[in-house]
VEXKE-158918 format. One record per residue: residue number from 1; residue in three letters; y, x, z of N, C-alpha, C in turn. Coordinates in steps of 0.1 Angstrom, whole numbers, always signed. Atoms other than C-alpha are relative to their C-alpha. Example, Ala and Ser with C-alpha at 12.3 -4.5 7.8 and 13.67 -1.06 7.14 Angstrom:
<atoms>
<1, 'ala', <-12, +9, +0>, <-45, +123, +78>, <+12, +9, +0>>
<2, 'ser', <-11, -9, +0>, <-11, +137, +71>, <+11, -8, +8>>
</atoms>
This chain:
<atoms>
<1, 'unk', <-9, +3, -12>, <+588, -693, -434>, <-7, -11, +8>>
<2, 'unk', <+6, +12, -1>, <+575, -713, -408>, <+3, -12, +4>>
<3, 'unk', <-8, +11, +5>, <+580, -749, -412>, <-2, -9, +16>>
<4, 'unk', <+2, +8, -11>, <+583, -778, -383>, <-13, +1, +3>>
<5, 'unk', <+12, +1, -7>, <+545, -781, -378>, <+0, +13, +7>>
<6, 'unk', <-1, -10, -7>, <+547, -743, -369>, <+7, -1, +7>>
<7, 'unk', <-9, -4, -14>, <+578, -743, -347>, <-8, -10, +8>>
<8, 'unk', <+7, +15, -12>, <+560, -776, -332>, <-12, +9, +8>>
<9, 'unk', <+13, -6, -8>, <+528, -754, -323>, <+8, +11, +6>>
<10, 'unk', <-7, -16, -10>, <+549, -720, -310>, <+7, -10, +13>>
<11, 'unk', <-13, +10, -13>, <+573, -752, -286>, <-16, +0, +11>>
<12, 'unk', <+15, +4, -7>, <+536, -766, -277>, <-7, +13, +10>>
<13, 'unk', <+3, -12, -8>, <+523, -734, -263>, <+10, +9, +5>>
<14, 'unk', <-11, -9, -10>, <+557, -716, -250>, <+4, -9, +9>>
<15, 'unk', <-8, +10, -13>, <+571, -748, -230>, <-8, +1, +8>>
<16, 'unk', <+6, -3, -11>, <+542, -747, -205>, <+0, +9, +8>>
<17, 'unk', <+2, -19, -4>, <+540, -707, -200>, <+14, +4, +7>>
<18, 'unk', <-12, -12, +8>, <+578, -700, -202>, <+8, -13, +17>>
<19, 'unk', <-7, +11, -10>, <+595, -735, -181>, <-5, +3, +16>>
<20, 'unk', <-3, -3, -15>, <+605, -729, -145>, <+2, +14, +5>>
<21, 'unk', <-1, -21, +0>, <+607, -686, -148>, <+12, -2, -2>>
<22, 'unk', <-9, -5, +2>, <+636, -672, -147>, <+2, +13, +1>>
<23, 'unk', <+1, -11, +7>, <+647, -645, -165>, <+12, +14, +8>>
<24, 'unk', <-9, -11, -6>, <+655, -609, -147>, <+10, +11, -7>>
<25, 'unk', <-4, -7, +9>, <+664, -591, -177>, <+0, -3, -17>>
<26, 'unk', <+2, -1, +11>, <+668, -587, -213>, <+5, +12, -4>>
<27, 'unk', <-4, -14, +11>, <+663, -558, -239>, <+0, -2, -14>>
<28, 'unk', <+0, +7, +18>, <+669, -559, -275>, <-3, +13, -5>>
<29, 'unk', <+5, -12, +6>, <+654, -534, -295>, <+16, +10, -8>>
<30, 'unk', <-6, -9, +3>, <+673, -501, -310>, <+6, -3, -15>>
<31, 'unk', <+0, +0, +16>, <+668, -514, -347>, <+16, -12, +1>>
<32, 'unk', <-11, +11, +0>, <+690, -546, -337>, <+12, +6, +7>>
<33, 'unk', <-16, -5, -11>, <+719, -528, -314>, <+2, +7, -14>>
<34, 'unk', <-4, -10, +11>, <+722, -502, -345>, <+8, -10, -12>>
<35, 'unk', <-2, +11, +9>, <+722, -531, -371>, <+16, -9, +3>>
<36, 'unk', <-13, +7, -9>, <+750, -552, -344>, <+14, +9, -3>>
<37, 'unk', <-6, -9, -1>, <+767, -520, -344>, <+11, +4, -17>>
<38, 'unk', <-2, +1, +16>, <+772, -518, -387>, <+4, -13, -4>>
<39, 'unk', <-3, +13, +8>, <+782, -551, -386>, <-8, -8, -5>>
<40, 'unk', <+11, +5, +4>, <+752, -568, -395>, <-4, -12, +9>>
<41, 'unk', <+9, +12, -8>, <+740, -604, -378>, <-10, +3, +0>>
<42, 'unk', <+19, -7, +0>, <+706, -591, -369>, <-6, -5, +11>>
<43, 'unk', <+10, +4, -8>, <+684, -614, -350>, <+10, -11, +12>>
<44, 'unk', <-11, +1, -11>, <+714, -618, -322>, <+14, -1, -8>>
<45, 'unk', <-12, +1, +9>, <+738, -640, -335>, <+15, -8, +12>>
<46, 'unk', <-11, +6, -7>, <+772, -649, -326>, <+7, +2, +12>>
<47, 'unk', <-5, -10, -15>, <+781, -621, -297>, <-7, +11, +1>>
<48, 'unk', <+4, -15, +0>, <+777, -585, -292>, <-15, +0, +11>>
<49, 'unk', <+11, +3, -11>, <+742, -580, -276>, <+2, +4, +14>>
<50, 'unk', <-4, +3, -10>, <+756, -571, -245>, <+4, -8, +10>>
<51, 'unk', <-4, +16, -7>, <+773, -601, -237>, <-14, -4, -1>>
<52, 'unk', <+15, +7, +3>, <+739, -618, -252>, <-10, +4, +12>>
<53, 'unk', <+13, -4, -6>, <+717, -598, -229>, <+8, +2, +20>>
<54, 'unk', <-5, +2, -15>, <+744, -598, -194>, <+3, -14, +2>>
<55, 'unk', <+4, +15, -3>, <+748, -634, -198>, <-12, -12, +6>>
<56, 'unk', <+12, +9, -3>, <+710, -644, -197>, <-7, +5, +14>>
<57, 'unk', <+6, -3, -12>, <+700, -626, -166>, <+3, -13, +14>>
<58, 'unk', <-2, +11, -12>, <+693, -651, -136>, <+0, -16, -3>>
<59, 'unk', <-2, +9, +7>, <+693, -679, -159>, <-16, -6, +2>>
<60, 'unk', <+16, +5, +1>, <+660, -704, -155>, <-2, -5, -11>>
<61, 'unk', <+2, +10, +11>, <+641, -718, -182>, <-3, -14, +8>>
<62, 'unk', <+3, +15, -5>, <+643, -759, -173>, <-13, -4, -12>>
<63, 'unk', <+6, +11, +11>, <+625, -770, -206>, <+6, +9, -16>>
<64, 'unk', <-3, -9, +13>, <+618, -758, -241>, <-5, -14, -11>>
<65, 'unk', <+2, +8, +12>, <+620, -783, -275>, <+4, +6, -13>>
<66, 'unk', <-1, +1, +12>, <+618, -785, -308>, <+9, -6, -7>>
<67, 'unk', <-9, +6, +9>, <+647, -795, -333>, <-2, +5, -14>>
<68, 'unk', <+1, -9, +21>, <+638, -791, -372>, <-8, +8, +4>>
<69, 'unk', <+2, -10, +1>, <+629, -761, -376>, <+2, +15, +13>>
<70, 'unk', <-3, -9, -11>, <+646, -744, -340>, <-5, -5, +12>>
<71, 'unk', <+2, +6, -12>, <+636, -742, -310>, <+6, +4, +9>>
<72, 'unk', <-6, +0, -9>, <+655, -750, -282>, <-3, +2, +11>>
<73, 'unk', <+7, -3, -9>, <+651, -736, -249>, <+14, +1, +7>>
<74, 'unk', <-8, +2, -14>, <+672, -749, -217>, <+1, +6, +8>>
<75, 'unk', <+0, -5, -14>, <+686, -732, -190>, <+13, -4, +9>>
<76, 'unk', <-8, +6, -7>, <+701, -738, -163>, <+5, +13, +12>>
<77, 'unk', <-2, -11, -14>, <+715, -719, -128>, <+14, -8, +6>>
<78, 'unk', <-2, +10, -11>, <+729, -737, -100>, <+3, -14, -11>>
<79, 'unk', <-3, +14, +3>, <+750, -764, -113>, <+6, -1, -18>>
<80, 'unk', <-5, -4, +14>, <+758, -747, -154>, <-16, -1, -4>>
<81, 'unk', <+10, +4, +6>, <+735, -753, -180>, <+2, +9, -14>>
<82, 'unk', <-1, -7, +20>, <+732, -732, -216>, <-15, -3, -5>>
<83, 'unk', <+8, +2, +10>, <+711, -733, -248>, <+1, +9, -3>>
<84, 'unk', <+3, -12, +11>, <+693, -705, -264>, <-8, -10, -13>>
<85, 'unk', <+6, +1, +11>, <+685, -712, -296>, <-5, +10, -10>>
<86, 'unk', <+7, -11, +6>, <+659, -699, -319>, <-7, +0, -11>>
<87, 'unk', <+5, +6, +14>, <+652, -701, -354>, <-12, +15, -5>>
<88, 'unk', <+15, -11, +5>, <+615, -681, -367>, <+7, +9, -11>>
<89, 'unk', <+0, -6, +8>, <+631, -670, -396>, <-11, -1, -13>>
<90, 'unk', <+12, +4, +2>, <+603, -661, -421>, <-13, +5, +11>>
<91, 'unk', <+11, -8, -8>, <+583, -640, -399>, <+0, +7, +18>>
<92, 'unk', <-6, +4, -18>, <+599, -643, -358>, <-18, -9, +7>>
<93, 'unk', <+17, +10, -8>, <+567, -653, -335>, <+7, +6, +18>>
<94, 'unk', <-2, -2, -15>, <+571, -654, -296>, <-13, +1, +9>>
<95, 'unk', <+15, -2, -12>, <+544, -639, -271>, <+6, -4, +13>>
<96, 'unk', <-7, -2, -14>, <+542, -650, -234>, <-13, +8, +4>>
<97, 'unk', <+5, -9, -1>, <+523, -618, -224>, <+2, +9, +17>>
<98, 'unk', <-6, -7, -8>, <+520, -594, -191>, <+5, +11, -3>>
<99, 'unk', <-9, -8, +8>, <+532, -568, -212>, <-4, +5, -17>>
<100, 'unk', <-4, +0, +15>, <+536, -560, -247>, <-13, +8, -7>>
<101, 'unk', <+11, -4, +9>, <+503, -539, -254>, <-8, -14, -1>>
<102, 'unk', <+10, +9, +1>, <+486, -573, -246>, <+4, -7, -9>>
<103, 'unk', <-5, +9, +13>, <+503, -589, -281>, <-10, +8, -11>>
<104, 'unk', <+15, -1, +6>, <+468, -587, -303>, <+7, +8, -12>>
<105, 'unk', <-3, -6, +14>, <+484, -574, -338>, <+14, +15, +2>>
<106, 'unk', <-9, -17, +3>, <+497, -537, -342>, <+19, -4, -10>>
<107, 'unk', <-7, +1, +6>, <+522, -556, -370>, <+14, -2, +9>>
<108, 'unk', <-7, +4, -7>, <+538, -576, -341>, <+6, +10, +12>>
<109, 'unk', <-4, -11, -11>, <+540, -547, -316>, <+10, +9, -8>>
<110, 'unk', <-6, -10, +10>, <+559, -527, -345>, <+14, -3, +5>>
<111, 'unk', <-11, +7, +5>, <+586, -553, -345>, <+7, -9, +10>>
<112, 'unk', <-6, +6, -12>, <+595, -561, -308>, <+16, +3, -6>>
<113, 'unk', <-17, +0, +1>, <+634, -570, -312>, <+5, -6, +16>>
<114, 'unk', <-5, +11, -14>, <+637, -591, -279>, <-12, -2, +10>>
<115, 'unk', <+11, +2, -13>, <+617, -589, -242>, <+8, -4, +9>>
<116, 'unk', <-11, +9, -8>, <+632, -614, -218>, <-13, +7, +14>>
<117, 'unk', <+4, +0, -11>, <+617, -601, -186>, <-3, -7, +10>>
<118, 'unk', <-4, +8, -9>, <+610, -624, -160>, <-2, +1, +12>>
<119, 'unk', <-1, -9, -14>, <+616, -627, -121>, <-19, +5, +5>>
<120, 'unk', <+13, +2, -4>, <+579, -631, -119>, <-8, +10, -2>>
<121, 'unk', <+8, -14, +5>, <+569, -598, -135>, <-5, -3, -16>>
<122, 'unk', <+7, +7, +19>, <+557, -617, -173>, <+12, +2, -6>>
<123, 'unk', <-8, -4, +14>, <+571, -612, -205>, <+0, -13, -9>>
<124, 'unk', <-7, +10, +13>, <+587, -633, -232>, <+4, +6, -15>>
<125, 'unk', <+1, -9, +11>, <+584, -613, -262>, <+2, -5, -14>>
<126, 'unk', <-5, +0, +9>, <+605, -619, -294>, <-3, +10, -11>>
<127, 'unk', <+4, -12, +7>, <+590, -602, -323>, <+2, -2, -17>>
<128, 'unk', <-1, +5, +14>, <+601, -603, -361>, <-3, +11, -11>>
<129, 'unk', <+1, -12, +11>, <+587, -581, -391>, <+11, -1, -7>>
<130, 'unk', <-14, -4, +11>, <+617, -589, -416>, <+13, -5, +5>>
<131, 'unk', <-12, +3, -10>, <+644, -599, -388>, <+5, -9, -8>>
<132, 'unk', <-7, +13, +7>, <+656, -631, -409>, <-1, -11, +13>>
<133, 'unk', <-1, +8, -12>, <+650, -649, -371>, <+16, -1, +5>>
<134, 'unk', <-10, -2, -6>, <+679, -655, -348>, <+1, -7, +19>>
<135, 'unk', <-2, +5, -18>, <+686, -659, -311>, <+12, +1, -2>>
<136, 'unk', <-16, +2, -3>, <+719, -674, -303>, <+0, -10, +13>>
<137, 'unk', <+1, +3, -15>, <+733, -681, -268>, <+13, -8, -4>>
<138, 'unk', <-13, +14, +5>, <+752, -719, -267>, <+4, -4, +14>>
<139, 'unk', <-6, +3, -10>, <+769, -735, -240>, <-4, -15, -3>>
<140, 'unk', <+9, +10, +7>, <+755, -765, -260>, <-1, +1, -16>>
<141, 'unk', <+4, +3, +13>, <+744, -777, -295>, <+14, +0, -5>>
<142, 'unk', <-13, +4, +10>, <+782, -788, -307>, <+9, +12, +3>>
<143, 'unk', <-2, -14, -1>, <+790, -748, -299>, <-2, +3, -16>>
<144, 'unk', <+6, -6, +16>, <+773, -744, -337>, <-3, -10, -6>>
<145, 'unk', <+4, +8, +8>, <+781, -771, -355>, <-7, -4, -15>>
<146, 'unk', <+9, +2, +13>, <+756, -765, -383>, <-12, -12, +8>>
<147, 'unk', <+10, +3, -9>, <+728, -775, -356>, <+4, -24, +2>>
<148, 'unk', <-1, +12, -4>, <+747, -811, -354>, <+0, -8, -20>>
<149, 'unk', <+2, +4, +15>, <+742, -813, -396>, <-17, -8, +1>>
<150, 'unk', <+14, +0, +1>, <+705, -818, -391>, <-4, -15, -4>>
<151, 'unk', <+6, +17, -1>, <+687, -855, -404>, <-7, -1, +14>>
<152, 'unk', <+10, -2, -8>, <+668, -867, -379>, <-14, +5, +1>>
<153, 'unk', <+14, -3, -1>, <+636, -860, -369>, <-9, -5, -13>>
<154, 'unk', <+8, +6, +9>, <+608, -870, -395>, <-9, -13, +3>>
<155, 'unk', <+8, +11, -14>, <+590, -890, -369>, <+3, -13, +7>>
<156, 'unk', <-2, +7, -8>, <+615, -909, -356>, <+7, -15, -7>>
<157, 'unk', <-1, +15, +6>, <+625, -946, -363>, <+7, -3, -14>>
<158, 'unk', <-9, +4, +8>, <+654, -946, -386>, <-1, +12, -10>>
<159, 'unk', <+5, -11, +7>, <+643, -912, -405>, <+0, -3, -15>>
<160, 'unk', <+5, +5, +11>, <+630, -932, -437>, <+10, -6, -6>>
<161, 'unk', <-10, +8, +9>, <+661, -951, -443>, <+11, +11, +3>>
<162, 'unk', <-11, -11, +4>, <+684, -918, -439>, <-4, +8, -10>>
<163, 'unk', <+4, -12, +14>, <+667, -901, -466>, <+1, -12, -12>>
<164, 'unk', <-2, +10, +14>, <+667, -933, -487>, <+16, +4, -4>>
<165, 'unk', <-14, -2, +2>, <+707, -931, -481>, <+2, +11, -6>>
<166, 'unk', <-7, -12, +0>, <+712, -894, -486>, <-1, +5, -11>>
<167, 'unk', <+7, +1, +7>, <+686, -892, -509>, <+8, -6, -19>>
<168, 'unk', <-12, +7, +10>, <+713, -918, -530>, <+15, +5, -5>>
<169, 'unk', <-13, +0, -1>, <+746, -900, -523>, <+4, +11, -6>>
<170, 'unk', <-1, -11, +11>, <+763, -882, -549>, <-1, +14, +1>>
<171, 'unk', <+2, -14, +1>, <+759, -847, -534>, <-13, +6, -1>>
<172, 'unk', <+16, -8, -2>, <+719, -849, -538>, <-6, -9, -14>>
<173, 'unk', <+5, +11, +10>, <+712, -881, -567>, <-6, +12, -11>>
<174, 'unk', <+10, -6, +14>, <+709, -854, -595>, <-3, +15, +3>>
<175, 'unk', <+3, -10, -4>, <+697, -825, -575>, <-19, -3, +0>>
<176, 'unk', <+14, +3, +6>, <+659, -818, -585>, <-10, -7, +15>>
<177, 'unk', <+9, +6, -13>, <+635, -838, -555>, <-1, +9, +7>>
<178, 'unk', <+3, -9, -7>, <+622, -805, -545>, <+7, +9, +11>>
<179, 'unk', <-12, -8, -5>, <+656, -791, -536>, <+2, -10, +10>>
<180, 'unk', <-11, +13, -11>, <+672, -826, -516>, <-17, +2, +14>>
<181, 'unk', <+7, -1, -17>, <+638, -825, -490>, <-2, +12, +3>>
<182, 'unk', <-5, -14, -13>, <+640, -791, -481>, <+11, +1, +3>>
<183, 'unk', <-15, +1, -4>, <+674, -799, -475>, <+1, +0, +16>>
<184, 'unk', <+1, +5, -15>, <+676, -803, -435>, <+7, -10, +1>>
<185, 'unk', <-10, +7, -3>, <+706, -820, -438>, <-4, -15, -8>>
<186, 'unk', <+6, +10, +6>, <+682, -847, -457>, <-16, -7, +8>>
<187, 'unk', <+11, +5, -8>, <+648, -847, -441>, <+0, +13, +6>>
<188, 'unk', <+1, -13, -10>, <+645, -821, -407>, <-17, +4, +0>>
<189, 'unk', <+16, -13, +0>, <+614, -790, -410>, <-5, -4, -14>>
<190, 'unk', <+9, -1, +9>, <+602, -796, -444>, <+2, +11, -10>>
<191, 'unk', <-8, -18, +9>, <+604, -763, -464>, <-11, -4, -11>>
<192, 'unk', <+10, +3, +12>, <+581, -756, -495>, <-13, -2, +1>>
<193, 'unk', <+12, +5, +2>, <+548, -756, -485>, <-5, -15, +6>>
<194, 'unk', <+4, +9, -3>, <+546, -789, -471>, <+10, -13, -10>>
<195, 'unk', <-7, +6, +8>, <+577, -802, -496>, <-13, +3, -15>>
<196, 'unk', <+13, +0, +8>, <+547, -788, -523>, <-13, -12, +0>>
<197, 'unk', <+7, +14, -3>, <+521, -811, -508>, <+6, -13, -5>>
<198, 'unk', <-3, +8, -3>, <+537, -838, -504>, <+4, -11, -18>>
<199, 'unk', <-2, +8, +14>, <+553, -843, -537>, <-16, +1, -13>>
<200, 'unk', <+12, -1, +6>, <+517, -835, -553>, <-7, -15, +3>>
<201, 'unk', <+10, +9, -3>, <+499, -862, -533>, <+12, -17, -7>>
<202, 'unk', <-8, +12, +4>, <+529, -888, -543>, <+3, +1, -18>>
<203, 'unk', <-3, -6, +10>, <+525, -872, -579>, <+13, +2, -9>>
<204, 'unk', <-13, +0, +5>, <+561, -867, -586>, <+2, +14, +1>>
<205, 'unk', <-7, -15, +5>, <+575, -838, -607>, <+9, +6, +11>>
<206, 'unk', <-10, -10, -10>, <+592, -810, -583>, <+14, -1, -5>>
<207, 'unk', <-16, -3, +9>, <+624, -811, -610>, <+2, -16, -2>>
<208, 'unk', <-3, +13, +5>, <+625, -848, -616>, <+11, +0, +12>>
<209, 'unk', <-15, +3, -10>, <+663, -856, -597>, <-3, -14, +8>>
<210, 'unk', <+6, +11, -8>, <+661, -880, -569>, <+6, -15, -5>>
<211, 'unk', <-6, +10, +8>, <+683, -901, -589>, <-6, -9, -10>>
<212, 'unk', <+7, +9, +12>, <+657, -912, -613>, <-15, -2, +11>>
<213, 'unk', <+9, +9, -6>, <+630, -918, -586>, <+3, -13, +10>>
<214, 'unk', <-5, +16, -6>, <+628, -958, -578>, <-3, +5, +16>>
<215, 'unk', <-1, -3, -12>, <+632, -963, -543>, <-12, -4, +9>>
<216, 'unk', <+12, +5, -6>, <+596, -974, -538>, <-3, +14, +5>>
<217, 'unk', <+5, -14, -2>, <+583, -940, -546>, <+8, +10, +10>>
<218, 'unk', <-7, -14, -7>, <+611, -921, -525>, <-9, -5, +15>>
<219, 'unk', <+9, +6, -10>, <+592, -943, -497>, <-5, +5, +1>>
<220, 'unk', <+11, -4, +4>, <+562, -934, -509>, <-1, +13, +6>>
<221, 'unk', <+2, -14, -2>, <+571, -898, -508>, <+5, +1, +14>>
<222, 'unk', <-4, -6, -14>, <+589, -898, -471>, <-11, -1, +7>>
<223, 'unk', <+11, +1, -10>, <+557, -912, -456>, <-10, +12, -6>>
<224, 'unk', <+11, -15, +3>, <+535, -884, -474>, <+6, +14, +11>>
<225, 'unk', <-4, -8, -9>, <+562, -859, -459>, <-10, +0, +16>>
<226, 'unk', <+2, +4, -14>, <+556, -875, -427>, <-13, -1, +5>>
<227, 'unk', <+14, -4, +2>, <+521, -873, -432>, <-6, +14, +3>>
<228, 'unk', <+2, -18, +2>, <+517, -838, -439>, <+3, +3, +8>>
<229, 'unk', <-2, -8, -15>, <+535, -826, -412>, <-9, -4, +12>>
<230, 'unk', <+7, +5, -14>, <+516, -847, -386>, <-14, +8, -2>>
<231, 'unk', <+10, -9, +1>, <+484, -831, -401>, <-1, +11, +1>>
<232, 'unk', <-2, -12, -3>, <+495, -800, -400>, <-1, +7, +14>>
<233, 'unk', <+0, -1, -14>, <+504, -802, -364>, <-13, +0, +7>>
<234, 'unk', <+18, +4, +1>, <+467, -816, -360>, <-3, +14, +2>>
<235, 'unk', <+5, -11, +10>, <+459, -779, -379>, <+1, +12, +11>>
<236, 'unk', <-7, -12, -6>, <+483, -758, -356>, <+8, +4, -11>>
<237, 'unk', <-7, -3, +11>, <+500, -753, -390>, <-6, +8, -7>>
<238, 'unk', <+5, -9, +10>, <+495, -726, -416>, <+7, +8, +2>>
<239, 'unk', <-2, -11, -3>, <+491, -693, -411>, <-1, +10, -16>>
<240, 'unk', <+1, -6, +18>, <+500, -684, -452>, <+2, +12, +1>>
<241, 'unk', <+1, -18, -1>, <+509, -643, -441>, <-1, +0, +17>>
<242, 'unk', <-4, -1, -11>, <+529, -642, -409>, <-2, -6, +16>>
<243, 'unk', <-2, +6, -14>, <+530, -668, -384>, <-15, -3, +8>>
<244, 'unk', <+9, +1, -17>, <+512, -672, -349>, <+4, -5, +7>>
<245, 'unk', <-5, +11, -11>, <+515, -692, -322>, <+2, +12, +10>>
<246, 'unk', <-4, -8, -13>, <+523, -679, -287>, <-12, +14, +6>>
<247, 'unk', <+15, -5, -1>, <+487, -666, -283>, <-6, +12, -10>>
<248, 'unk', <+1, -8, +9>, <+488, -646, -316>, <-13, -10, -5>>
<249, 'unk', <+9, +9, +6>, <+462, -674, -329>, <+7, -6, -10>>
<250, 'unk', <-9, +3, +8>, <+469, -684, -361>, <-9, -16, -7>>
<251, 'unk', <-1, +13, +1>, <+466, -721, -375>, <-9, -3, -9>>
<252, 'unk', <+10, -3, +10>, <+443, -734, -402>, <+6, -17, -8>>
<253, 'unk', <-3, +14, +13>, <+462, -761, -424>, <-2, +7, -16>>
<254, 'unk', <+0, -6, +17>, <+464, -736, -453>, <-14, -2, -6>>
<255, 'unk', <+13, +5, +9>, <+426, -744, -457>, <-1, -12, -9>>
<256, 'unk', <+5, +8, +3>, <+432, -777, -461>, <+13, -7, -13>>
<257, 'unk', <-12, +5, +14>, <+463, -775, -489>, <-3, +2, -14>>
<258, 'unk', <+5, +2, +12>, <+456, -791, -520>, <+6, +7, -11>>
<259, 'unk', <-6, -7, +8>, <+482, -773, -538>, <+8, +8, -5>>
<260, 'unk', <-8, -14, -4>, <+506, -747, -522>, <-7, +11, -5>>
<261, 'unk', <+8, -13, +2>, <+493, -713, -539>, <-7, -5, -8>>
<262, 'unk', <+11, +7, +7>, <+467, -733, -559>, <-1, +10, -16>>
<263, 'unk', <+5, -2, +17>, <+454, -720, -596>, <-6, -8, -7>>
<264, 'unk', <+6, +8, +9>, <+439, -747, -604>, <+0, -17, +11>>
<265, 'unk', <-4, +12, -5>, <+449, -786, -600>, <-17, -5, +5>>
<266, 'unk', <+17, +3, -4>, <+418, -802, -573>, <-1, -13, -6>>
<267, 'unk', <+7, +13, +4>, <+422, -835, -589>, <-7, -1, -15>>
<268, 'unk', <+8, -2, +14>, <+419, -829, -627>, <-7, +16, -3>>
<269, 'unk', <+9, -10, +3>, <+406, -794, -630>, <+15, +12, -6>>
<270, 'unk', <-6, -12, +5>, <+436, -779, -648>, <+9, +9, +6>>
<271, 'unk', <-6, -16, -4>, <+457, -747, -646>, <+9, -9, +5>>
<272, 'unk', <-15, +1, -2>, <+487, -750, -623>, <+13, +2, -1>>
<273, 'unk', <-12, -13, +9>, <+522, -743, -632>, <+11, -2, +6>>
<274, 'unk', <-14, -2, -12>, <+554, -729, -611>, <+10, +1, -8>>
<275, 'unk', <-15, +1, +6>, <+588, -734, -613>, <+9, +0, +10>>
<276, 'unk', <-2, +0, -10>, <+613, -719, -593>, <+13, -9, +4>>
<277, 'unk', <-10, +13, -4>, <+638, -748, -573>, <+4, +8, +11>>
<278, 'unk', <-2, -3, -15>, <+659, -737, -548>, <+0, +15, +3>>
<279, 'unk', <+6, -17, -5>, <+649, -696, -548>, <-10, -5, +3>>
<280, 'unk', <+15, -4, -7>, <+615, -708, -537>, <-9, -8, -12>>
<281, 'unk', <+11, +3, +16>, <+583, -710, -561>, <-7, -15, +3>>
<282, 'unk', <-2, +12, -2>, <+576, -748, -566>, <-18, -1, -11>>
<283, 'unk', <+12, +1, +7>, <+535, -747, -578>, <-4, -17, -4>>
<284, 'unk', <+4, +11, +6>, <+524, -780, -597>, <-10, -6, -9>>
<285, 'unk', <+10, -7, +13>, <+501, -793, -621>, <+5, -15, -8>>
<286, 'unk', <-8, +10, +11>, <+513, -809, -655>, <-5, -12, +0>>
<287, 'unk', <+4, +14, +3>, <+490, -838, -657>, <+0, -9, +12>>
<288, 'unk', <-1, +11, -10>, <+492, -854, -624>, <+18, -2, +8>>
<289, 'unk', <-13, +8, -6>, <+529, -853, -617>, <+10, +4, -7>>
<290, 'unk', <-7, +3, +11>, <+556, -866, -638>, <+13, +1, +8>>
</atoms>
């Protein structure tokens, strides 16, 4: 799934391409109307795609950001304002393209769900192989109050002492480490492969509860987070199956991970060993983190 440094590089390369267009149309693919149709949230959430797709016509993009994990993209028309929001899922990527043969990979051409047309004649191309993505049309953020759960940023001032707090508060103290920072509602964009890192380089066990790490080390470990992700960003992120940026270019942090996917620990030599936290596989290695 891809984590804040990815949505950060897909924001980085669609806000310049995409901001000031305004959009003539929208189509949603067959797989997703059929899916909408059975009852199914599929991609297009929280309104029949019709509304979703007579709504956005005429609509400009002002400005496209990053939140966590989603990315936000502004619009406006005359004096009203909406929010599309848009979460990658695990495998959601966005082309800005003149038309849809020009998206480099056969996989991604398979799995158009969403082509925003624009007045200009260019394309905005929504594409997800296992449709776990979502487009949802807000009127603002406190329209879906999950979106107003979020910690803050990782980056930003007071970040380090809300995860000390939350980090403390009985609904996370004896929940395993691994579980409370992929939490959003604890630290925002950190999923497993960079929640992996992170707790490796601060050597602390994935299952150890945040309740028995002192509050030096929780430190310790928010600035590694905070670390990792910046480098990543650096990277363009990690391109571990799926993700791509706007360009279909894909990132190169996974070169530089000491122990997401690993078989063997790089500091002592030994075998590594998984454990799954959360539904997701938590790779480790016995002698360097307790």
């Amino acid at each position: 799934m891809p984590e804040l440094p990815e949505v950060e590089g897909v924001v980085r390369a669609l806000a310049p391409v995409a901001s000031g267009r305004t959009i003539r149309r929208v189509a949603i693919s067959e797989t997703v109307i059929r899916s909408k149709e059975a009852g199914k949230e599929a991609i297009v959430k929280g309104m029949p795609v019709g509304q979703f797709t007579s709504q956005l016509a005429g609509w400009t993009i002002d400005s496209i950001e990053r939140r966590s994990k989603y990315i936000y993209i502004h619009l406006s028309r005359e004096a009203s304002c909406r929010l599309l929001v848009s979460h990658l899922g695990m495998t959601g990527a966005w082309f800005a393209v003149g038309s849809v043969e020009d998206i480099r990979e056969q996989k991604f051409r398979n799995h158009i769900h969403a082509v925003f047309e624009m007045e200009d004649g260019g394309l905005l191309v929504y594409s997800d192989i296992r449709r776990f993505g979502e487009l949802r049309l807000l009127t603002c953020a406190e329209d879906h109050p999950s979106l107003l759960e979020m910690a803050p940023e990782p980056f930003d001032d007071e970040a380090e002492s809300f995860f000390i707090h939350k980090a403390e508060t009985p609904a996370f103290r004896k929940k395993a480490i691994k579980e409370v920072i992929m939490d959003g509602r604890v630290i925002s964009g950190c999923g497993n492969i960079y929640a992996t890192e992170a707790l490796f380089r601060t050597g602390i066990h994935p299952k150890r509860t945040a309740g028995r790490i002192s509050e030096a080390r929780k430190r310790q470990l928010f600035r590694e987070i905070a670390a990792v992700l910046r480098e990543s960003i650096d990277a363009g992120g990690s391109s571990i199956s799926d993700y791509r940026n706007i360009n279909g270019e894909a990132g190169s942090m996974q070169d530089r991970l000491q122990m997401y996917g690993r078989k063997t620990c790089p500091v002592c030599g030994a075998q590594t060993a998984a454990v799954q936290i959360a539904g997701r596989t938590s790779t480790y290695c016995k002698k360097c983190q307790h």
